[in-house]
C-alpha positions as a printed Julia matrix, in Angstrom:
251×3 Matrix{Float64}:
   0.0     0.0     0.0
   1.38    3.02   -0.81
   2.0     6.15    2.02
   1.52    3.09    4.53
   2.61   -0.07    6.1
   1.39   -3.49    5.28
  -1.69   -4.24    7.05
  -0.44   -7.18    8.92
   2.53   -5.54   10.18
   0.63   -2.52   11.04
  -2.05   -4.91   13.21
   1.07   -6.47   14.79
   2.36   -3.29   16.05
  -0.88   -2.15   17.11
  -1.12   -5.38   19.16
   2.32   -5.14   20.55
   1.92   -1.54   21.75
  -1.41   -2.7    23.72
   0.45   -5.32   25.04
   3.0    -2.85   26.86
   0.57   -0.6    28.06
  -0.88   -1.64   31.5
  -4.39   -1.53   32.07
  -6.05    1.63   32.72
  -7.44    0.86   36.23
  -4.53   -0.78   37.43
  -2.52    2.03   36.69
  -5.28    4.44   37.97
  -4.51    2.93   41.11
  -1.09    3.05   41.42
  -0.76    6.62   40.81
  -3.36    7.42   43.28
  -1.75    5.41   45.83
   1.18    6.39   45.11
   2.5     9.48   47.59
   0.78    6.7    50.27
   2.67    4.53   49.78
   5.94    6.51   49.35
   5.27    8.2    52.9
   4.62    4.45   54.42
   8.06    3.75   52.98
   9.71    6.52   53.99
   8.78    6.18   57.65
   9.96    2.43   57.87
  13.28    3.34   56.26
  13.36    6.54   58.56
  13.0     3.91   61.75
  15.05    1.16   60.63
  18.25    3.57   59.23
  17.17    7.07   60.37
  16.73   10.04   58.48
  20.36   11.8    57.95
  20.82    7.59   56.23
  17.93    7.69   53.84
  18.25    9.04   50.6
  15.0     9.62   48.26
  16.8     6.69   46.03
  16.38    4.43   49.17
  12.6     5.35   49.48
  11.83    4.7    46.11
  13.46    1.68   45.87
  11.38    0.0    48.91
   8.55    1.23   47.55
   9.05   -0.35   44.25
   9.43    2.99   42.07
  12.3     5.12   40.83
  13.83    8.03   42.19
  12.42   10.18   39.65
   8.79    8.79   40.63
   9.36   10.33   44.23
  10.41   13.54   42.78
   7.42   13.87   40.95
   5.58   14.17   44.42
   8.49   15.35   46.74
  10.85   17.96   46.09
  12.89   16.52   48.63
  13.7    14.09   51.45
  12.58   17.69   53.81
   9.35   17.45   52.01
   8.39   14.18   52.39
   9.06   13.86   55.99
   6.48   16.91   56.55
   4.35   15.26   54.32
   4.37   12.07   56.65
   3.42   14.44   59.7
   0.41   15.84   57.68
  -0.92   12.38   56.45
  -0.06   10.21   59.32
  -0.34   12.15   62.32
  -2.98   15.51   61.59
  -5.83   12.74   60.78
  -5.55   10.9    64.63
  -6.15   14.93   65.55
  -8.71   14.73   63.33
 -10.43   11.64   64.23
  -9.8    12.97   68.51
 -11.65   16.06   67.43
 -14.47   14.45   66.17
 -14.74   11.64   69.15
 -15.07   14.94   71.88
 -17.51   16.39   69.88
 -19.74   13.23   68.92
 -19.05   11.59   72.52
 -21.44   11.18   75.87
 -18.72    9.99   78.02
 -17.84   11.13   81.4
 -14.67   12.87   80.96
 -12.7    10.59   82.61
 -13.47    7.75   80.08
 -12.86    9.98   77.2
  -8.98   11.05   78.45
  -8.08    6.92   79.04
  -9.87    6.53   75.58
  -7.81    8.96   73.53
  -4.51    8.51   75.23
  -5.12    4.51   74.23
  -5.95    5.31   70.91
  -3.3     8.06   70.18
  -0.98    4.74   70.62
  -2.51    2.99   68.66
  -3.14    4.87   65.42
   0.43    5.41   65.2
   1.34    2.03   65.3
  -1.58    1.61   63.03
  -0.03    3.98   60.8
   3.42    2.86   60.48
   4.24    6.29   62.47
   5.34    4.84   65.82
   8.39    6.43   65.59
   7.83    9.69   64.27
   7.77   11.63   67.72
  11.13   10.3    67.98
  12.53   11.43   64.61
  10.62   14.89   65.12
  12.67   15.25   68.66
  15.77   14.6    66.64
  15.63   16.14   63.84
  13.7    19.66   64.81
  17.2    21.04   65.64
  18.31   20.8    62.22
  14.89   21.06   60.05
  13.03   23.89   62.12
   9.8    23.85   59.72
   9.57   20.39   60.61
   9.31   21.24   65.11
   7.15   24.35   64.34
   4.8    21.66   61.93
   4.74   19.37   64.93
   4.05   22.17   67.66
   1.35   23.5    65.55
  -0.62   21.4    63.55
  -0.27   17.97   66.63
   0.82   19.19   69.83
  -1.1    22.32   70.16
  -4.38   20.68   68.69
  -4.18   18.26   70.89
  -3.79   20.21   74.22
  -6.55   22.29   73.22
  -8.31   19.02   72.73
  -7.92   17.85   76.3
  -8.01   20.97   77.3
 -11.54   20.77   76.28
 -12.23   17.69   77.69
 -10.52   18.85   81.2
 -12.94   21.61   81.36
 -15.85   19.44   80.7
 -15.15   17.34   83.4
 -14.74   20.32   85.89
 -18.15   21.63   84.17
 -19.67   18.08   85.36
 -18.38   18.0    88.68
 -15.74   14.95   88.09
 -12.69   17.0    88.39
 -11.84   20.1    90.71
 -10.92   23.52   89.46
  -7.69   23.26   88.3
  -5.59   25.42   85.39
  -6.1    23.27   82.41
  -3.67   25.1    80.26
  -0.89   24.08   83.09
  -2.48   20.3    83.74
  -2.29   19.36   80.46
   1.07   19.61   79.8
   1.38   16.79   82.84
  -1.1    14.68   80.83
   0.37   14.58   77.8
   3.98   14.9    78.6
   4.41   10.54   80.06
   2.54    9.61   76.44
   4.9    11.81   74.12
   7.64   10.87   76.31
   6.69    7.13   76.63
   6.4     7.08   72.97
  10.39    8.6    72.11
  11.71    6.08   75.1
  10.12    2.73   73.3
  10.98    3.61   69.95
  14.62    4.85   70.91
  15.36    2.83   73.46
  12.8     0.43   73.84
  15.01   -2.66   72.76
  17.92   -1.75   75.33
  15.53   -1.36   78.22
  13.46   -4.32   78.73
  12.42   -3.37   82.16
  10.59   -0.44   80.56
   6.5    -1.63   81.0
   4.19   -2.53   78.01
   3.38    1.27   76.66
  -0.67    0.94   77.63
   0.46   -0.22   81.14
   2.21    2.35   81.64
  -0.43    4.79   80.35
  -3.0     3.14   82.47
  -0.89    3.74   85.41
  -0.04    7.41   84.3
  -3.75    7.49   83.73
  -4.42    6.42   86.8
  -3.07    9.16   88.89
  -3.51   11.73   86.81
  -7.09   11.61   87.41
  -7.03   10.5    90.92
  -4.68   13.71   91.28
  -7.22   15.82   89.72
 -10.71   14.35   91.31
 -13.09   16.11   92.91
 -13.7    15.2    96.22
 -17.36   13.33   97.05
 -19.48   14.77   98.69
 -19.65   11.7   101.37
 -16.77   10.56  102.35
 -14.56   13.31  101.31
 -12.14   11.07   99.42
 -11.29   11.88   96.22
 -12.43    9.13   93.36
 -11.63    8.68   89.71
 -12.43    5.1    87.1
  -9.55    3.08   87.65
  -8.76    1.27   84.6
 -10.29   -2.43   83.56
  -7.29   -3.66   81.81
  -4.97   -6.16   83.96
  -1.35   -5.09   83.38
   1.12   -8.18   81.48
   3.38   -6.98   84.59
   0.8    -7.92   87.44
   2.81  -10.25   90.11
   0.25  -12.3    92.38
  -0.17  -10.68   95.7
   1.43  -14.64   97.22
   5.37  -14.3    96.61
């Protein structure tokens, strides 16, 4: 045929193109999953070799991409440790938010709750040690502290705050300055946190993390009580859950 190719050869090279093209959903799918799944790999690689070790070539490679794929949604290693803070860590803010709000709890319940599940969606997350890599690396990355301060730590004072002042409302707690008292809440889970995932394999004396926060729990709110109106003792729920540390009372 003149001005064209043979028409078997042209259907074969139709056929062969279609053949290295990957199907559009599939594909769909990977590219929307993609800065996930980058981030995911990122913070393993960030807790298995630290951050000053892991180059963008690193993260791509354990996420099964090339480096140039990560550029295309991270301008640099900087970047995509922010972005991990912003996808892993803002929604468990989000998700506390919503629980206060939504929630007919005494406030009591609702602090054990949260500090329970704060754990837990980071582990959930593959971001159980990202308050240790923040606490190391703020020094030298100063957007990264300020992200931290702002858009976790401060949200989620003023969330207990909240809380704290609902259960002084409802006559659970005394009067007490909750901008102060929540700093002692919080403080034993972020620091809890840093100590298992930096040290956590060289101390095994160190309690299972929710035994320790039940115990922390524990006397925070027996600390902050009010005191009955019979009695005069203070009270506050003591926790359900049987520490993996409980000895028998018989030694």
């Amino acid at each position: 045929m003149a001005g064209g190719l043979p028409g078997g050869l042209r259907r074969g090279l139709l056929m062969a193109k279609k053949e290295e093209e990957p199907p559009e959903g599939k594909w769909k799918r990977r590219k929307d999953a993609r800065p996930e799944e980058l981030i995911a790999a990122a913070l393993a690689l960030f807790a298995e070799q630290g951050f000053a070790r892991t180059s963008l070539k690193d993260v791509g490679k354990k996420a099964g991409v090339s480096k140039a794929t990560v550029y295309l949604y991270f301008k640099n290693k900087e970047d995509l440790l922010l972005a991990a803070v912003q996808k892993s860590v803002v929604p468990i803010l989000d998700f506390a938010d919503e629980y206060e709000i939504d929630s007919d709890a005494p406030a009591s319940a609702m602090i054990r709750t949260l500090v329970h599940r704060w754990v837990d969606e980071f582990d959930a997350r593959g971001a159980r040690g990202l308050p240790k890599l923040v606490a190391a690396e703020a020094a030298n990355f100063p957007a990264l502290g300020q992200l931290y301060v702002d858009a976790v730590l401060q949200r989620a004072r003023r969330l207990f705050q909240r809380i704290l002042k609902r259960g002084i409302a409802d006559g659970e707690f005394r009067s007490v300055d909750v901008r102060e008292v929540v700093h002692l809440l919080l403080a034993p889970l972020i620091h809890g946190q840093v100590h298992v995932a930096a040290l956590g394999d060289h101390d095994p004396t160190f309690p299972d993390l929710h035994d320790y926060l039940d115990t922390h729990v524990d006397l925070f709110l027996a600390a902050i009580a009010a005191p009955q109106r019979t009695g005069g003792k203070p009270t506050s729920p003591t926790s359900t859950r049987k520490s993996s540390s409980e000895k028998s009372d018989v030694e």
